[in-house]
C-alpha positions as MATLAB code, in Angstrom:
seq = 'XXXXXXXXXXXXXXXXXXXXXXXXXXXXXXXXXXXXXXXXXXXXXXXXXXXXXXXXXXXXXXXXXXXXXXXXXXXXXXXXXXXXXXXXXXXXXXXXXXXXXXXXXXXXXXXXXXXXXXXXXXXXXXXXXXXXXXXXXXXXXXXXXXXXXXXXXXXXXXXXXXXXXXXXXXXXXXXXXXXXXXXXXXXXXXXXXXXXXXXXXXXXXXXXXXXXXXXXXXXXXXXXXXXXXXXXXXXXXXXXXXXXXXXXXXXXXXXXXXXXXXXXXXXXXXXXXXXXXXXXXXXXXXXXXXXXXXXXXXXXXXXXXXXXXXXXXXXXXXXXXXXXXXXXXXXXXXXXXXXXXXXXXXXXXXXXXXXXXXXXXXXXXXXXXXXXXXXXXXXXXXXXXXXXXXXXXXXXXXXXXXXXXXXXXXXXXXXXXXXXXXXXXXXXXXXXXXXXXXXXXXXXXXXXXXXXXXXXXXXXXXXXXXXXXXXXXXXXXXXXXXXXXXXXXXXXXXXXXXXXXXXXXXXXXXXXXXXXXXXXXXXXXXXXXXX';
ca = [
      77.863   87.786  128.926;
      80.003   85.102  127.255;
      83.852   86.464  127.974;
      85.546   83.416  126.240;
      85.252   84.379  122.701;
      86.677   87.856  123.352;
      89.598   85.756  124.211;
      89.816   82.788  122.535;
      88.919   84.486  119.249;
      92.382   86.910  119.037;
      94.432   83.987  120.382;
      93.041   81.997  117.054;
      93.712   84.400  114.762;
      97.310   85.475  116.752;
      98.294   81.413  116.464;
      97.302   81.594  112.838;
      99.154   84.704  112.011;
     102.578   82.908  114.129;
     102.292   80.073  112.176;
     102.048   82.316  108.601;
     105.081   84.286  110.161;
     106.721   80.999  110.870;
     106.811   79.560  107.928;
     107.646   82.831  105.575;
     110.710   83.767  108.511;
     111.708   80.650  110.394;
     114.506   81.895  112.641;
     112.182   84.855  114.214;
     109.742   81.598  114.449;
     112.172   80.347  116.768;
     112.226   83.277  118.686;
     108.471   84.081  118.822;
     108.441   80.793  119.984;
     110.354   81.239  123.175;
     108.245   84.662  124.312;
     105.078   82.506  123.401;
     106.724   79.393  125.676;
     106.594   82.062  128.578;
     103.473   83.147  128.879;
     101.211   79.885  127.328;
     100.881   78.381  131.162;
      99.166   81.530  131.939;
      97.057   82.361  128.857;
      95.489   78.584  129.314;
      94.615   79.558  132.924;
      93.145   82.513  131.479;
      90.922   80.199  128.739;
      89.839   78.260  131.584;
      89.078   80.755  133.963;
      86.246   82.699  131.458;
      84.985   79.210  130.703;
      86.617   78.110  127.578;
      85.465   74.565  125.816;
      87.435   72.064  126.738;
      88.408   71.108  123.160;
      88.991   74.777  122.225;
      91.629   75.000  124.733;
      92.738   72.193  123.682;
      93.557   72.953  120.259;
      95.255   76.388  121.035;
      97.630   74.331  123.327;
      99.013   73.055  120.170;
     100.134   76.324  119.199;
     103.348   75.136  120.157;
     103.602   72.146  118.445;
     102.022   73.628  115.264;
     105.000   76.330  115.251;
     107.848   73.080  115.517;
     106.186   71.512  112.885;
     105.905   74.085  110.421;
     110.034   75.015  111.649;
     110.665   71.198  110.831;
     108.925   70.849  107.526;
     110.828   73.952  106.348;
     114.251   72.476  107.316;
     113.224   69.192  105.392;
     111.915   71.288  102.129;
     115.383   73.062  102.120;
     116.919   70.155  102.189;
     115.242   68.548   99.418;
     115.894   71.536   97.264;
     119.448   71.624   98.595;
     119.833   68.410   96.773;
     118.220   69.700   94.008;
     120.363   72.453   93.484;
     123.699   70.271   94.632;
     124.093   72.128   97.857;
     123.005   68.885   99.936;
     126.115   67.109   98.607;
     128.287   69.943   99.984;
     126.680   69.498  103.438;
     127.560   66.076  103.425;
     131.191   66.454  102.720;
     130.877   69.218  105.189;
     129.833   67.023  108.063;
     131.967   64.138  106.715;
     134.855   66.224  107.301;
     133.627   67.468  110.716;
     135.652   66.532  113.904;
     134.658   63.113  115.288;
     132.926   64.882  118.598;
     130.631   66.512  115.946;
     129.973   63.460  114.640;
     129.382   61.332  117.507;
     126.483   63.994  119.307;
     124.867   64.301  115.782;
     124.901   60.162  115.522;
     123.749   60.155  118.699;
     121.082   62.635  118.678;
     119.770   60.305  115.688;
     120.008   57.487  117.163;
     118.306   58.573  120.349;
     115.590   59.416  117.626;
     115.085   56.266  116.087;
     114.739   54.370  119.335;
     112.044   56.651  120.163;
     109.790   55.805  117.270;
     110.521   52.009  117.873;
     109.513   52.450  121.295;
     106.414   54.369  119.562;
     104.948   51.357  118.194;
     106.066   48.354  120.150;
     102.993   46.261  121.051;
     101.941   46.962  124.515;
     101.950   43.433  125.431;
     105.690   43.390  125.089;
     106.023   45.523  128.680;
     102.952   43.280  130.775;
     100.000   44.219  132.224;
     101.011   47.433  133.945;
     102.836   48.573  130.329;
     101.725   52.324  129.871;
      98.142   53.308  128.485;
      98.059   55.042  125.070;
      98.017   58.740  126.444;
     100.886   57.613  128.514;
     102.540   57.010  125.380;
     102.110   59.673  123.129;
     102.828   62.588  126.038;
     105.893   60.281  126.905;
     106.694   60.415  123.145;
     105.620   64.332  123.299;
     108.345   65.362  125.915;
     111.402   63.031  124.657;
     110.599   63.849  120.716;
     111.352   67.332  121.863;
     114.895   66.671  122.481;
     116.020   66.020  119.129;
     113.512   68.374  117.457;
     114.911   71.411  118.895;
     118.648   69.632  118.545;
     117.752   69.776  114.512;
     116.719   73.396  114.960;
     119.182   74.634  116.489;
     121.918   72.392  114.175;
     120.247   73.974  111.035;
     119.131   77.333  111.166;
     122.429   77.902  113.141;
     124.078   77.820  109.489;
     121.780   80.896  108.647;
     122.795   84.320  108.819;
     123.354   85.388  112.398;
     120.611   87.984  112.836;
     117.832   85.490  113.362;
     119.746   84.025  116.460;
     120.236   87.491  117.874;
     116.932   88.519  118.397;
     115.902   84.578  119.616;
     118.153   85.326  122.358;
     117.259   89.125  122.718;
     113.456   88.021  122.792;
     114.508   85.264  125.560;
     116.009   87.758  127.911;
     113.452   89.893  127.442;
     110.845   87.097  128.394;
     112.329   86.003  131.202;
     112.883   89.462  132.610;
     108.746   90.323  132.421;
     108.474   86.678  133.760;
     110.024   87.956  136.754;
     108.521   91.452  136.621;
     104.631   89.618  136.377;
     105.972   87.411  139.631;
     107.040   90.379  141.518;
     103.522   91.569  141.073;
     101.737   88.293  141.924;
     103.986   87.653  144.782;
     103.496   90.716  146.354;
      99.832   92.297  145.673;
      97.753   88.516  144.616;
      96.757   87.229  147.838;
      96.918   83.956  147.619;
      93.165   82.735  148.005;
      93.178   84.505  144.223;
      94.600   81.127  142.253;
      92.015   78.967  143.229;
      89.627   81.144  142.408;
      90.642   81.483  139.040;
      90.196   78.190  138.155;
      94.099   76.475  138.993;
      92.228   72.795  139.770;
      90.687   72.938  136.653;
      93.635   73.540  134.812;
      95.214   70.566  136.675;
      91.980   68.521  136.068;
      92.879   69.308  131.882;
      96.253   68.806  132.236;
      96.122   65.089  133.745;
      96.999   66.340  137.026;
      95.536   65.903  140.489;
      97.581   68.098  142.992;
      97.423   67.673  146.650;
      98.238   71.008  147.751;
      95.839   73.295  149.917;
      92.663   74.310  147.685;
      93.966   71.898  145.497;
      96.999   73.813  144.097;
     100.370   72.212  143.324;
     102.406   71.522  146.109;
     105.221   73.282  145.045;
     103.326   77.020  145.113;
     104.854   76.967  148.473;
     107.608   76.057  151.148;
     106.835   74.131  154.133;
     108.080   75.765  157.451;
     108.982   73.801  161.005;
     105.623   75.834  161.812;
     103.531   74.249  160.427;
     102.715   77.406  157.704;
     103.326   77.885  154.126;
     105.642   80.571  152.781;
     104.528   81.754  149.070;
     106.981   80.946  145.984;
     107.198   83.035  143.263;
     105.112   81.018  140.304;
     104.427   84.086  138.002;
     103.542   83.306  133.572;
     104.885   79.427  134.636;
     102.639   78.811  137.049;
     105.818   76.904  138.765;
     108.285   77.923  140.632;
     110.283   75.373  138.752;
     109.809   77.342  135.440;
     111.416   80.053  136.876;
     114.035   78.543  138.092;
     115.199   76.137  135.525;
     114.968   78.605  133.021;
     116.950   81.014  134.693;
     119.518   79.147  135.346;
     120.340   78.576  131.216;
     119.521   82.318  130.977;
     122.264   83.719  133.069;
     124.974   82.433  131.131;
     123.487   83.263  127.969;
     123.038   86.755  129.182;
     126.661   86.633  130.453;
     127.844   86.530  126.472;
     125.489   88.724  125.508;
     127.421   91.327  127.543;
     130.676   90.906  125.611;
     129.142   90.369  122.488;
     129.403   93.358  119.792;
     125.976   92.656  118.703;
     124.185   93.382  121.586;
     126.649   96.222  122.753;
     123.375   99.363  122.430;
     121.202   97.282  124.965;
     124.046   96.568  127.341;
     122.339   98.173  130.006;
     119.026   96.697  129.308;
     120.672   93.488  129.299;
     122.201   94.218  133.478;
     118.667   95.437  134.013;
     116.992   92.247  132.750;
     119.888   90.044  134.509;
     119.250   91.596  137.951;
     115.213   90.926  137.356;
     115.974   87.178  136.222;
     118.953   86.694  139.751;
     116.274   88.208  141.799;
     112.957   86.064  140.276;
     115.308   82.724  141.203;
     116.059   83.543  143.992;
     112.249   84.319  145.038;
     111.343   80.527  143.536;
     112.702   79.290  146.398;
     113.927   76.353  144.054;
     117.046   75.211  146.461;
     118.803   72.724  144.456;
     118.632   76.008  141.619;
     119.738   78.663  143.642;
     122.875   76.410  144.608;
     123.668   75.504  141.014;
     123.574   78.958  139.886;
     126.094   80.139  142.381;
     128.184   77.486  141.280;
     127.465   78.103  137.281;
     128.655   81.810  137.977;
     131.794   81.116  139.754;
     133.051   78.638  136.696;
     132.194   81.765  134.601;
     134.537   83.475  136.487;
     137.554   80.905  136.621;
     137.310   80.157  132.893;
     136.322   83.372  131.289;
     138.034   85.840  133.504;
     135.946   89.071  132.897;
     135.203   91.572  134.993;
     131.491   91.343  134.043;
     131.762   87.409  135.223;
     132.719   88.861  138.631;
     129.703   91.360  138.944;
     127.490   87.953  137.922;
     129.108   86.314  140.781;
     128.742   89.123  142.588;
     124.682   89.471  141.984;
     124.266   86.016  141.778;
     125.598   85.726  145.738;
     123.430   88.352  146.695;
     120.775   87.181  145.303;
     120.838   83.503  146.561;
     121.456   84.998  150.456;
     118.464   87.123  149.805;
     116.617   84.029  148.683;
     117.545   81.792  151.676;
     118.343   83.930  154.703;
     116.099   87.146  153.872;
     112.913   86.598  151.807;
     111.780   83.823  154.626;
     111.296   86.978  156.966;
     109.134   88.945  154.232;
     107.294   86.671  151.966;
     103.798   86.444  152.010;
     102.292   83.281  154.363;
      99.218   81.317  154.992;
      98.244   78.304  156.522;
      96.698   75.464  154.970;
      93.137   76.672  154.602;
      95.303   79.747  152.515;
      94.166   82.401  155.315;
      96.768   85.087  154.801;
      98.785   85.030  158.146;
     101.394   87.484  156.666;
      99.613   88.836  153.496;
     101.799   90.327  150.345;
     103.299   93.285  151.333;
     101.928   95.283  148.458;
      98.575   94.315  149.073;
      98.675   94.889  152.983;
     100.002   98.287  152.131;
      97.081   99.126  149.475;
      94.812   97.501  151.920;
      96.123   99.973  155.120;
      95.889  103.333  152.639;
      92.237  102.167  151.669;
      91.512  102.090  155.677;
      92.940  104.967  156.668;
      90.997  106.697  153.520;
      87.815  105.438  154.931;
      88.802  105.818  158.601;
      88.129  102.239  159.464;
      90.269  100.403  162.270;
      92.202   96.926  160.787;
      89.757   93.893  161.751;
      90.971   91.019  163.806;
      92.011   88.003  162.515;
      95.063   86.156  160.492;
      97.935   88.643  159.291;
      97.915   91.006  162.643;
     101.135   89.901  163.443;
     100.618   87.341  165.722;
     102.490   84.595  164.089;
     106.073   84.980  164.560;
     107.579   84.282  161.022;
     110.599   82.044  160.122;
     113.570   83.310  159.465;
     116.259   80.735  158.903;
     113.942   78.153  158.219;
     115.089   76.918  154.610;
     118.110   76.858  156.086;
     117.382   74.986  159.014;
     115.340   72.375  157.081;
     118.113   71.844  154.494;
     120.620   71.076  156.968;
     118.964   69.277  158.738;
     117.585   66.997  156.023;
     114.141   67.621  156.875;
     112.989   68.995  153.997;
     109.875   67.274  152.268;
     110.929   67.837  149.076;
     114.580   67.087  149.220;
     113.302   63.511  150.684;
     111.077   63.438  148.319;
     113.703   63.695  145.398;
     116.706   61.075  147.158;
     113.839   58.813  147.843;
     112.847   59.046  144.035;
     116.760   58.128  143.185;
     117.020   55.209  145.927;
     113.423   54.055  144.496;
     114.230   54.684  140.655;
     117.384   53.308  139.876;
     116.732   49.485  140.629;
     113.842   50.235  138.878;
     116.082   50.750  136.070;
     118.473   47.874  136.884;
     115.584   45.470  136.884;
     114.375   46.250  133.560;
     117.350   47.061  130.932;
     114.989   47.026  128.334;
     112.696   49.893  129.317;
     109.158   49.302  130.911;
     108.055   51.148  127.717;
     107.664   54.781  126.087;
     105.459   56.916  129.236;
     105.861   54.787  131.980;
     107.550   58.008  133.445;
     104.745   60.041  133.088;
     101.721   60.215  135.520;
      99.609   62.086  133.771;
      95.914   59.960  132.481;
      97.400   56.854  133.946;
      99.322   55.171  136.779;
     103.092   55.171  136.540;
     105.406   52.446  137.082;
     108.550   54.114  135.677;
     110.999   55.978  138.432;
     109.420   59.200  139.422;
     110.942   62.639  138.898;
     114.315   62.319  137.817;
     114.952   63.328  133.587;
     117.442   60.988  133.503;
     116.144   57.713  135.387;
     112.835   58.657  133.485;
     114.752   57.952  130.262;
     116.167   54.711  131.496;
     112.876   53.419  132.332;
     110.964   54.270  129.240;
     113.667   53.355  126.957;
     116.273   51.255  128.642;
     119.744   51.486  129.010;
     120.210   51.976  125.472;
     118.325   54.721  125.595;
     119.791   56.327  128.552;
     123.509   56.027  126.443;
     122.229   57.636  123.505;
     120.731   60.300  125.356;
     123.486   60.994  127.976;
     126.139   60.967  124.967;
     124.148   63.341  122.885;
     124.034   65.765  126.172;
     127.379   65.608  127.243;
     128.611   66.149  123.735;
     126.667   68.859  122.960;
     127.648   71.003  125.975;
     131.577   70.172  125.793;
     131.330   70.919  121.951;
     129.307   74.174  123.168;
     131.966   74.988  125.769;
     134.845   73.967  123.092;
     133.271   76.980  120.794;
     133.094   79.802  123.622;
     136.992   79.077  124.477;
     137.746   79.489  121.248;
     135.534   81.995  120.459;
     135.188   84.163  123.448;
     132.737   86.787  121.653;
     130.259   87.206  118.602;
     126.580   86.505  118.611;
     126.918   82.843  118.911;
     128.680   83.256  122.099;
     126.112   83.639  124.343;
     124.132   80.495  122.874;
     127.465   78.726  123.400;
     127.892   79.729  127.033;
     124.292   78.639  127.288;
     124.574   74.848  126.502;
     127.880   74.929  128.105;
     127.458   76.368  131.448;
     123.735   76.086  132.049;
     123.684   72.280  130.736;
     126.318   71.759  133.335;
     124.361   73.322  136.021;
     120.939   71.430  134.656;
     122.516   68.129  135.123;
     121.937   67.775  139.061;
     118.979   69.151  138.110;
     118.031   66.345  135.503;
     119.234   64.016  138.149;
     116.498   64.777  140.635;
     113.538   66.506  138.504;
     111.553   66.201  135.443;
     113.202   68.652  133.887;
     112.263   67.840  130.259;
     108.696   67.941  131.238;
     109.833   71.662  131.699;
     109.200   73.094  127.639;
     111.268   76.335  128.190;
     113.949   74.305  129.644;
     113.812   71.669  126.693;
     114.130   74.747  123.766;
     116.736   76.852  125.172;
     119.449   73.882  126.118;
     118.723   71.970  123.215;
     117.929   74.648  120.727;
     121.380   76.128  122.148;
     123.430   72.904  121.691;
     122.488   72.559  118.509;
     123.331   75.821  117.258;
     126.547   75.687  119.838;
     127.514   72.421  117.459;
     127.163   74.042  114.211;
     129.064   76.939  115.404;
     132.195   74.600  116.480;
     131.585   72.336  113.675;
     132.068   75.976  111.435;
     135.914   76.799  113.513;
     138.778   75.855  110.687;
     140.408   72.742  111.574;
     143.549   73.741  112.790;
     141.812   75.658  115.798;
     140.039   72.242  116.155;
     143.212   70.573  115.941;
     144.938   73.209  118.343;
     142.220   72.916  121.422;
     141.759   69.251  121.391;
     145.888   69.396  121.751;
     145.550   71.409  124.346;
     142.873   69.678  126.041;
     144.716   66.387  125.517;
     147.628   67.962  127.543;
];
């Protein structure tokens, strides 16, 4: 029996039904959007894994970009009868009268925009022989088009009533707390032979991707060790232990405000309970350079918010990054390269031991008896010691990338960045390099202006407005896009779609909130900052 249209067939009419919902109620769009975001890596494994067509799976991939769409056509038809109806012209005085920060990350933001369509239909001849192939293009154009999209959408529907942003961020908690609950599960009951069997190199293969991990999974499903073996990382709805990671650490913050905000004050304790999920899911991705950040987000939360709920952030957040690097080494599940289950998840050893001892049958020989002494202070070790393959990996990128940049001001053209249906010439890995060597250094400004407005602007409106719904958004752009920016140093983070909505949606929304604070509070904080 055919399984694929008992699945593909609900997903249809569900992405139908979204977009409908979308379009009559666009700020829940926004949040449906993020839950959606969560899970889409693993409902495409799921497509492929029952056999799927190709181009079926395809299409409900675009689910995503249908539901921007549909959000962006709506902000441009209430614009048009905004102008209509004269309330355009007070929008323009509005922003004309805005503080010149405001103005600068919204010029910016457009600028950064226009360059990107430019760079859209530039002849390829202009970049030589190796200039990027057409799919290069349009998934380069894909992933940086992104940026201001969700800038716009979080700008415009920020100046809606605030209900709409409440449950987008309620809905985001609540995602990435059963993110974490689903990795829990995989990490300690899915053996690990389980994702190749389920069809994870064919989902590569559609995807553009060629991995060179064992069984041909990604490479970051797991951490080297000075053994030789391969310690599990928690991948979960993502598929990534990146997702996770990257995610988190903008979803900490936001769930920081949330806890001093009136409007979430019934769910208070469902908000601790989905905080300690989210510290404890980071700290089982194993994603270093994340775990560090984080630590350091939460102790700035401390300094410059001084609440005692800061401190018990700090206080999980510590625990949570020691169990990460010193503990789970010593517990997680590991195999060796031909994914033979030297220590096997502990929930599925234990289910496996009650099922013996039911059936009175002695534990066969073989990998996972114990033998293997595991490593205990090996992330540690390796980090130190700066023999870590993928901390080489990323400084080599940097030392590799940035002449790259300096030898072409101009850009080597729109997806020369990505390696996906084509060979890459652009530097590897890092967001922010990547930008520079699709679209130059002008590019690179407009983008690195736009950012670095839109989280002090976002960190301008938490000081001044320390609680209220908007809050936690604000805390969000502010304190996670401080923390992302090592991380945009060093990874592909825009490549990451759950990292590009929330920080972008956020600063958006962040910048219509301080763009809404009466001037003489304006006037009064830059004074102070001034001093």
């Amino acid at each position: 029996m055919t399984l694929w249209p008992v699945i593909a067939v609900p997903l249809l009419v569900g992405v139908a039904l979204l977009i409908w919902w979308t379009w009559r109620r666009p700020v829940w769009g926004l949040a449906v959007l993020m839950g959606g975001i969560a899970f889409h890596n693993l409902a495409v494994l799921l497509l492929v894994s029952v056999d799927t067509p190709a181009l079926l799976v395809r299409v409900l991939q675009l689910w995503k970009e249908a539901v921007i769409a549909v959000l962006l056509v709506k902000v441009v038809v209430e614009i048009i009868q905004g102008a209509r109806t004269g309330r355009a012209a007070g929008w323009l005085d509005s922003w004309k009268a805005s503080s010149m920060g405001v103005k600068v990350t919204d010029l910016s933001v457009a600028a950064f925009s226009t360059l990107l369509v430019v760079y859209l239909f530039l002849p390829q001849p202009l970049f030589g022989p190796e200039a990027p192939s057409l799919g290069q293009r349009v998934i380069g154009f894909r992933l940086l088009a992104l940026i201001p999209a969700f800038y716009v959408l979080g700008r415009y529907w920020a100046m809606k009533p605030p209900v709409g942003l409440a449950v987008m961020m309620g809905v985001t908690l609540a995602a990435a707390a059963a993110v974490g609950l689903l990795g829990f599960f995989e990490l300690w009951f899915v053996p690990t032979s389980v994702w190749p069997s389920i069809g994870m190199a064919d989902l590569s293969s559609l995807q553009g991707y060629a991995y060179g991990g064992p069984a041909g999974l990604p490479e970051n499903f797991f951490q080297a060790t000075s053994s030789g073996l391969l310690l599990r990382r928690m991948v979960s709805s993502y598929l990534s232990p990146l997702g996770i990671a990257y995610t988190g650490l903008l979803v900490v913050p936001m769930a920081v405000g949330m806890l001093d905000s009136p409007t979430f004050a019934r769910v208070r304790r469902w908000v601790w309970v989905a905080l300690v999920i989210v510290v404890a899911a980071i700290a089982m991705s194993l994603t270093r350079l994340a775990i560090l950040c984080l630590v350091a987000e939460a102790a700035a939360l401390v300094v410059v918010l001084r609440r005692k709920e800061a401190v018990a952030v700090l206080g999980l957040v510590v625990s949570g990054a020691l169990f990460g690097l010193l503990l789970y080494p010593s517990l997680g599940p590991i195999v060796d390269h031909q994914l033979t289950d030297i220590r096997p998840p502990a929930g599925a050893a234990l289910v496996t031991a009650v099922i013996r001892q039911a059936s009175d049958r002695p534990p066969g020989p073989g990998a996972g008896d114990g033998t293997v002494p595991p490593p205990t202070s090996d992330i540690i070790d390796q980090m130190v010691s700066g023999e870590d393959s993928s901390i080489r990996g990323h400084i080599r990128a940097l030392v590799e990338g940035l002449p790259l940049v300096i030898r072409n001001p101009a850009g080597l053209g729109l997806g020369a960045s990505t390696f996906r249906f084509g060979t890459g010439t652009g530097p590897e890995e890092s967001a922010i390099l990547g930008i520079a060597g699709e679209l130059g250094v002008a590019g690179l400004i407009f983008a690195l202006v736009s950012y670095g407005g839109s989280v002090l602007l976002a960190f301008a409106c938490a000081w001044r407005q320390p609680s209220g719904t908007h809050v936690g958004l604000a805390l969000l752009a502010a304190f996670g896009g401080a923390a992302l920016l090592p991380v945009a140093l060093t990874s592909a983070v825009w490549g990451d779609f759950s990292v590009t909505y929330l920080f972008w949606t956020a600063a958006g929304a962040s910048v219509t909130a301080y763009a809404a604070l009466p001037r003489r509070s304006r006037a009064v904080l830059s004074a102070v900052g001034s001093a």
